[in-house]
C-alpha positions as CSV (number, residue, x, y, z in Angstrom):
1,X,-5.6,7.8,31.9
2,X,-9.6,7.6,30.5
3,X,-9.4,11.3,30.0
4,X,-7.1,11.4,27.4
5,X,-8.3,8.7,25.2
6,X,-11.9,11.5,25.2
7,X,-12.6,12.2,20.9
8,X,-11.1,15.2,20.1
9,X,-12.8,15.5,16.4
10,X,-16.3,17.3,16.4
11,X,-18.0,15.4,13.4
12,X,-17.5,18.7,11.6
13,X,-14.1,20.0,11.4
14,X,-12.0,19.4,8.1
15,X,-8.3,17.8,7.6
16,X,-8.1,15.8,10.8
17,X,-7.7,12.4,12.3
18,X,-7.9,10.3,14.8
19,X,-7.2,7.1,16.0
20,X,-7.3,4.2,18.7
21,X,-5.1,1.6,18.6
22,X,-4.4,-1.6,21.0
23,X,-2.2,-4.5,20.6
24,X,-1.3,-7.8,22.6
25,X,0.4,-10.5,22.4
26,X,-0.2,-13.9,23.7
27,X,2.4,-16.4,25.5
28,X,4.5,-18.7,24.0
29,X,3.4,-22.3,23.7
30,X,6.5,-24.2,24.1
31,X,9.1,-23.4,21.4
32,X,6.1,-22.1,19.2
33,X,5.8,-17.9,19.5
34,X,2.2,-17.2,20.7
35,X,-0.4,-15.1,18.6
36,X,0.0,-11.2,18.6
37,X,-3.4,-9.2,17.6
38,X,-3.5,-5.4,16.7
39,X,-6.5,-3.3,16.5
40,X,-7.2,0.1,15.4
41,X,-10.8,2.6,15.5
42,X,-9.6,6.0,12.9
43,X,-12.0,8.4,11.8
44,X,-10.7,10.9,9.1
45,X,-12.2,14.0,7.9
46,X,-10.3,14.8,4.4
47,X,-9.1,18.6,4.0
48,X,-10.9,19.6,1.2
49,X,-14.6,18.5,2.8
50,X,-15.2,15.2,0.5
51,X,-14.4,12.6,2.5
52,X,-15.3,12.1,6.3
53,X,-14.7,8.2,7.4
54,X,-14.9,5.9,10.6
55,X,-12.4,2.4,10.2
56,X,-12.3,-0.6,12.8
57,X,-8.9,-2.5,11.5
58,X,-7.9,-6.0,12.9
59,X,-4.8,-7.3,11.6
60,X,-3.5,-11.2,13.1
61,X,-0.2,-12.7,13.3
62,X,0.0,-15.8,13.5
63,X,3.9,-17.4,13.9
64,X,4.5,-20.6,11.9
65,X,6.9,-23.7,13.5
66,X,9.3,-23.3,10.4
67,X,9.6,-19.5,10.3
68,X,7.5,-16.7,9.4
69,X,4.0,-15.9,10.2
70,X,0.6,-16.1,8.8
71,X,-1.2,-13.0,9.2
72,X,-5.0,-11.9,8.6
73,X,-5.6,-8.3,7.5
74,X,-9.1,-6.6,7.5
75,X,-10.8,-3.1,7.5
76,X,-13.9,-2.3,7.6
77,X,-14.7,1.6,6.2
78,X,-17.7,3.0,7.2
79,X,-19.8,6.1,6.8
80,X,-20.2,9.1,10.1
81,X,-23.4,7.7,10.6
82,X,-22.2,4.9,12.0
83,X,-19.6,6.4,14.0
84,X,-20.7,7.4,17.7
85,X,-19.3,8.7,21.0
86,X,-20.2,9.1,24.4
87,X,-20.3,11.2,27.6
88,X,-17.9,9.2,29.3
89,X,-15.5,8.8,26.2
90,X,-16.0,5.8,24.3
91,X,-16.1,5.4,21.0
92,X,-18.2,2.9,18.7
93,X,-18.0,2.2,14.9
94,X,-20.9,0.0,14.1
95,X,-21.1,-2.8,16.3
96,X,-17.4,-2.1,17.1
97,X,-16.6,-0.6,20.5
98,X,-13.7,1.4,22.4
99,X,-13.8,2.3,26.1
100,X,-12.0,3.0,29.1
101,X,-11.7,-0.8,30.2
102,X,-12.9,-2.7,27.3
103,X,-13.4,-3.3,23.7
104,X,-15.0,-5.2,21.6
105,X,-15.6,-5.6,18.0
106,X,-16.5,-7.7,14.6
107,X,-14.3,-7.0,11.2
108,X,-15.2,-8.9,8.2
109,X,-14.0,-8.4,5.1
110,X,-11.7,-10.9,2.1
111,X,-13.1,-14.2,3.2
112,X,-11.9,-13.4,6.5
113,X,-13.3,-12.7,9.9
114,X,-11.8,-11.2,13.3
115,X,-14.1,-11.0,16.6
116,X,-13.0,-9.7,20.0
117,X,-14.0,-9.1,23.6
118,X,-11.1,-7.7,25.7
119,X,-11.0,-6.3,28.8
120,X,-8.0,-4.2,30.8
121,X,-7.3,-2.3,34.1
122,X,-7.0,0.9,32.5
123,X,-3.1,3.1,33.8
124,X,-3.7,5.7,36.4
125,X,-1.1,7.6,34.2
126,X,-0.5,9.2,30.4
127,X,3.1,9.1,28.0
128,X,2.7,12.2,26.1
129,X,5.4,11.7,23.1
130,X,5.3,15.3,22.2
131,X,7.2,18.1,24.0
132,X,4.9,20.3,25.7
133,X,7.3,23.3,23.8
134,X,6.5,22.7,20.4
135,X,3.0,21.8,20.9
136,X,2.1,25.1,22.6
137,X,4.9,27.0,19.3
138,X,2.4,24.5,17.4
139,X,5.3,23.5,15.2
140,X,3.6,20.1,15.0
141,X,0.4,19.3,13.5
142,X,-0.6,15.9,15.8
143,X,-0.6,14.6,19.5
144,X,0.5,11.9,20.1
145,X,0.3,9.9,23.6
146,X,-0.3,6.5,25.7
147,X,-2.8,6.8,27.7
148,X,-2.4,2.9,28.8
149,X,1.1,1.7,28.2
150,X,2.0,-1.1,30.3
151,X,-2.0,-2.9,30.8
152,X,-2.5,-6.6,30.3
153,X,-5.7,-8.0,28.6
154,X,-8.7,-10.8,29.4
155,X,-11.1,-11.8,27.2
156,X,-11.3,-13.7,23.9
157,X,-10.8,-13.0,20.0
158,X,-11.8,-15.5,17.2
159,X,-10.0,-15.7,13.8
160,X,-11.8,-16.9,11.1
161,X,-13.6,-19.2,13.7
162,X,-10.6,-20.3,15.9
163,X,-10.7,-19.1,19.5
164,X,-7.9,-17.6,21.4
165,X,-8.4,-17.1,25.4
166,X,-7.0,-14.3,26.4
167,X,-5.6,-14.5,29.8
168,X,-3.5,-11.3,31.6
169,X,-2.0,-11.2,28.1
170,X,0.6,-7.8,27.9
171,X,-0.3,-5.0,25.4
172,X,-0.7,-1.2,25.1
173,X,-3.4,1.1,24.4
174,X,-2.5,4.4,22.3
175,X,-4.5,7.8,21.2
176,X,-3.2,9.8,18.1
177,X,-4.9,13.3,16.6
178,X,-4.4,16.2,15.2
179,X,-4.6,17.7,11.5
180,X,-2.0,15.9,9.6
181,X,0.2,12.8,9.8
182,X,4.0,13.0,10.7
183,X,6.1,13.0,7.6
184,X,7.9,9.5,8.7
185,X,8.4,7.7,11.9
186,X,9.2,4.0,14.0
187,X,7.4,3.0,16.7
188,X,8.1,0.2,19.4
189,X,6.7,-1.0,22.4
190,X,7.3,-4.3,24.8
191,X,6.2,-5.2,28.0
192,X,6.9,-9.0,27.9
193,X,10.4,-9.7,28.3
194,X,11.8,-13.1,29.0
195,X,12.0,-14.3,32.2
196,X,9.0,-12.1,33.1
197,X,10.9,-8.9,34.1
198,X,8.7,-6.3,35.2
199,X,10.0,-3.5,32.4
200,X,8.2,-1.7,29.9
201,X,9.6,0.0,27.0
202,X,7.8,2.6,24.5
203,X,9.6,4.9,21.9
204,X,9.4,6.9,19.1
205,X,11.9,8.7,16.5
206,X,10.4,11.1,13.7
207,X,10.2,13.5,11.8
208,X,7.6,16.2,11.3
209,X,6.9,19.0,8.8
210,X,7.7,22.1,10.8
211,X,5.1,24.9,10.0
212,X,3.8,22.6,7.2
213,X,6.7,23.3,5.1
214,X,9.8,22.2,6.2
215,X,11.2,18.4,7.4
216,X,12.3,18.7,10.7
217,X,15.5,16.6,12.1
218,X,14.6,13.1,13.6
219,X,12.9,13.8,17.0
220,X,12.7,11.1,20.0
221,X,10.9,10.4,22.8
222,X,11.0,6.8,25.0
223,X,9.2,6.0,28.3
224,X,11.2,3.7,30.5
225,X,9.5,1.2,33.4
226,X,11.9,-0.7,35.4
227,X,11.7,-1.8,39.2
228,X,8.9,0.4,39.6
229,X,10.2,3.5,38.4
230,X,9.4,5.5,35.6
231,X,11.6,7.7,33.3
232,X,10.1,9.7,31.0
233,X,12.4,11.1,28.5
234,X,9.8,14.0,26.4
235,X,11.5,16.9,27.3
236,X,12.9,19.4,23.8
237,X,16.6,18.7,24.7
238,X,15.8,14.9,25.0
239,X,14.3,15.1,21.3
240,X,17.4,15.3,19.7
241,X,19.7,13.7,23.1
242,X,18.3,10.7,22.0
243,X,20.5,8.7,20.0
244,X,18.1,6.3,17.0
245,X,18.9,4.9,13.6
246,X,16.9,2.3,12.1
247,X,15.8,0.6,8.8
248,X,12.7,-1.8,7.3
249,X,13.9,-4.4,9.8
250,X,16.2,-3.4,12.8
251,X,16.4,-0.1,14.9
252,X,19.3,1.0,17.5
253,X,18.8,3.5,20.1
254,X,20.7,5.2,22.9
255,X,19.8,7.4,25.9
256,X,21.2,8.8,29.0
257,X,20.0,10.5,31.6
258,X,21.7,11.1,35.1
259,X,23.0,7.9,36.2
260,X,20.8,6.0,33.9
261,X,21.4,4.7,30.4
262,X,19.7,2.8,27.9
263,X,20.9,0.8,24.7
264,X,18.6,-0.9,22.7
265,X,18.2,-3.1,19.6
266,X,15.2,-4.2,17.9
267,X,15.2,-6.9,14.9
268,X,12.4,-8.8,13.3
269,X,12.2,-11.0,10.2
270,X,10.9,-9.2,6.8
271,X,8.3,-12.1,6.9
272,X,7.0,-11.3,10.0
273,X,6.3,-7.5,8.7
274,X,2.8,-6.6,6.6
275,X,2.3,-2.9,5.2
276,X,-0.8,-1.0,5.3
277,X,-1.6,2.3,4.1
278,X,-2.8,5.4,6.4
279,X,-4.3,8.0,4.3
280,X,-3.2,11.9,5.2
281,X,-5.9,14.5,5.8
282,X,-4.8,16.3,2.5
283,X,-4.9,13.1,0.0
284,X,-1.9,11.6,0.0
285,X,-1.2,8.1,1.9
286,X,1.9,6.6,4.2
287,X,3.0,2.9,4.2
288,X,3.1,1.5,7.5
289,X,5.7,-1.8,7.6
290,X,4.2,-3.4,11.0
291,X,5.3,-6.5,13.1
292,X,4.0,-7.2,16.4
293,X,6.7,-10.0,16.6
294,X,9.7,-8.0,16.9
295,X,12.4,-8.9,19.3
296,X,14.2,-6.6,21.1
297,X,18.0,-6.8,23.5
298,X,18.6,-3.6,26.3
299,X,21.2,-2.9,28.2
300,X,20.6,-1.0,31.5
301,X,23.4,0.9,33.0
302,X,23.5,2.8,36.4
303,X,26.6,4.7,36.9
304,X,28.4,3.4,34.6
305,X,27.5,-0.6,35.4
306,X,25.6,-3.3,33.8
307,X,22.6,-3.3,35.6
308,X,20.8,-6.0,33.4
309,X,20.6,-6.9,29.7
310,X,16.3,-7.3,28.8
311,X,15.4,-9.5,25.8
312,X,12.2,-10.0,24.2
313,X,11.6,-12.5,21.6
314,X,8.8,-11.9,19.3
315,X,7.1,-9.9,21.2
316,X,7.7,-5.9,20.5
317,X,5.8,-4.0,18.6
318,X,7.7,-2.3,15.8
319,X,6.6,-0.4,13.1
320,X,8.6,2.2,10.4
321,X,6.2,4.6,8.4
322,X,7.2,6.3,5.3
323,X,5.6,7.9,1.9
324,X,7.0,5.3,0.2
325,X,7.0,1.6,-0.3
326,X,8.9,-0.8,0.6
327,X,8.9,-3.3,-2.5
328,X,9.9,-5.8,0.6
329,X,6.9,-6.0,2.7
330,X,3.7,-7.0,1.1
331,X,0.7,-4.4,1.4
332,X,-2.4,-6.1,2.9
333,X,-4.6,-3.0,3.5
């Protein structure tokens, strides 16, 4: 929904952040595992007044016939004059542009280059990750939401020259803000599961520094699409209903709910991960272990049955963020 992807940041306002971020992926070619591209607009405006930034990031993976993935990293940082928005709620950075049914962009930067012109039907609907009870407490210091989570892109995007046509190709569109980063978190999302099943899947499980000062326990949220209906699982109790443990490379998570329940696995391969570094509104930085080329295996039950088993293969978006490192994952930003 266009009205919550509006800029919440006022130009002015110390220790916050903001970002836009899309991802898609493209279909298979063969026995080859098509492209996946993720793009993000952030602005950050640092607590103590010195720093106030506007990014475009591109990051490209490309798979590789004998394993692995190439991928192209770049961010371009620029300064809040070149940072704009507009009545009807887009956003540009430079030459780079966000809006309620398109973007379009140029990132150069490392010998590399990464040019786009997408375009998507925008959802009539928003995932808010966040229970309504502890945002209005405000026990947490961001919003977090999807204002288009099941959306499918056309356009094109060059690579360092090489075209890719984008066709109907499934993705996401998110909107984060607020005045500090959670503490740690994983991420997925997949709407392309074999055999073209019309599902979509989106979750989250973190953690969060309550009142600034104490770790919370892990906290979950997970949107589920399936023969046309929608299950939203944000409530409080479903925070900590929801079953999730995962690592650098796999996750497992359970929920039920009524006569519905979900269990899910997601795996990718270390060398389909990168790391890139978010920088916190107060100084200090998180490491963000990303692959769009995830695979992912869930079960469906209703009333106690096998309903169907989804699979995706290589294409689910996973990501774990944490305050450290991983000396397994190279960091390209």
């Amino acid at each position: 929904m266009q009205k919550d992807n509006f800029p919440h940041w006022d130009k002015q306002r110390h220790g916050f952040y903001e970002v836009w971020y899309l991802k898609l992926n493209l279909p298979s070619d063969g026995a080859l595992v098509g492209p996946a591209l993720w793009l993000r607009f952030t602005t950050l405006s640092a607590r103590n007044g010195l720093k106030k930034v506007a990014e475009v990031w591109a990051i490209f993976f490309d798979p590789q016939a004998g394993g692995g993935s190439q991928k192209v990293a770049i961010k371009n940082t620029c300064s809040l004059g070149s940072y704009a928005t507009n009545s009807d709620g887009s956003v540009a950075i430079e030459d780079s542009f966000f809006g309620a049914d398109r973007t379009s962009g140029t990132t150069i930067g490392r010998g590399h280059r990464i040019e786009w012109d997408l375009k998507f039907e925008p959802n009539s609907y928003t995932f808010f990750h966040v229970p309504d009870t502890l945002q209005k407490l405000k026990l947490t210091k961001s919003v977090v939401c999807k204002p288009n989570v099941d959306i499918r892109f056309t356009g094109w995007f060059t690579v360092n020259g090489k075209r890719f046509d984008v066709s109907a190709a499934p993705g996401c569109q998110g909107h984060i803000w607020g005045k500090k980063y959670a503490h740690d978190w994983a991420w997925a999302h997949c709407n392309s599961f074999e055999g073209g099943s019309p599902a979509v899947l989106e979750a989250l499980s973190a953690r969060v520094k309550l009142g600034g000062v104490v770790t919370s326990p892990q906290m979950s949220a997970l949107f589920f699409e399936y023969k046309g209906e929608r299950h939203e699982f944000n409530r409080l109790s479903d925070a900590f209903a929801i079953r999730s443990e995962y690592g650098l490379t796999n996750w497992k998570f359970s929920v039920d709910r009524g006569p519905l329940r979900l269990l899910g696995e997601i795996s990718c391969d270390v060398k389909d991960l990168i790391a890139v570094t978010y920088e916190d509104t107060q100084g200090s930085y998180l490491y963000c272990n990303n692959s769009e080329l995830a695979s992912m295996s869930l079960s469906v039950y209703y009333r106690g049955k096998l309903d169907a088993t989804l699979r995706s293969r290589c294409t689910t978006g996973f990501e774990t963020v944490a305050r450290e490192r991983s000396p397994y994952v190279e960091v390209l930003l």
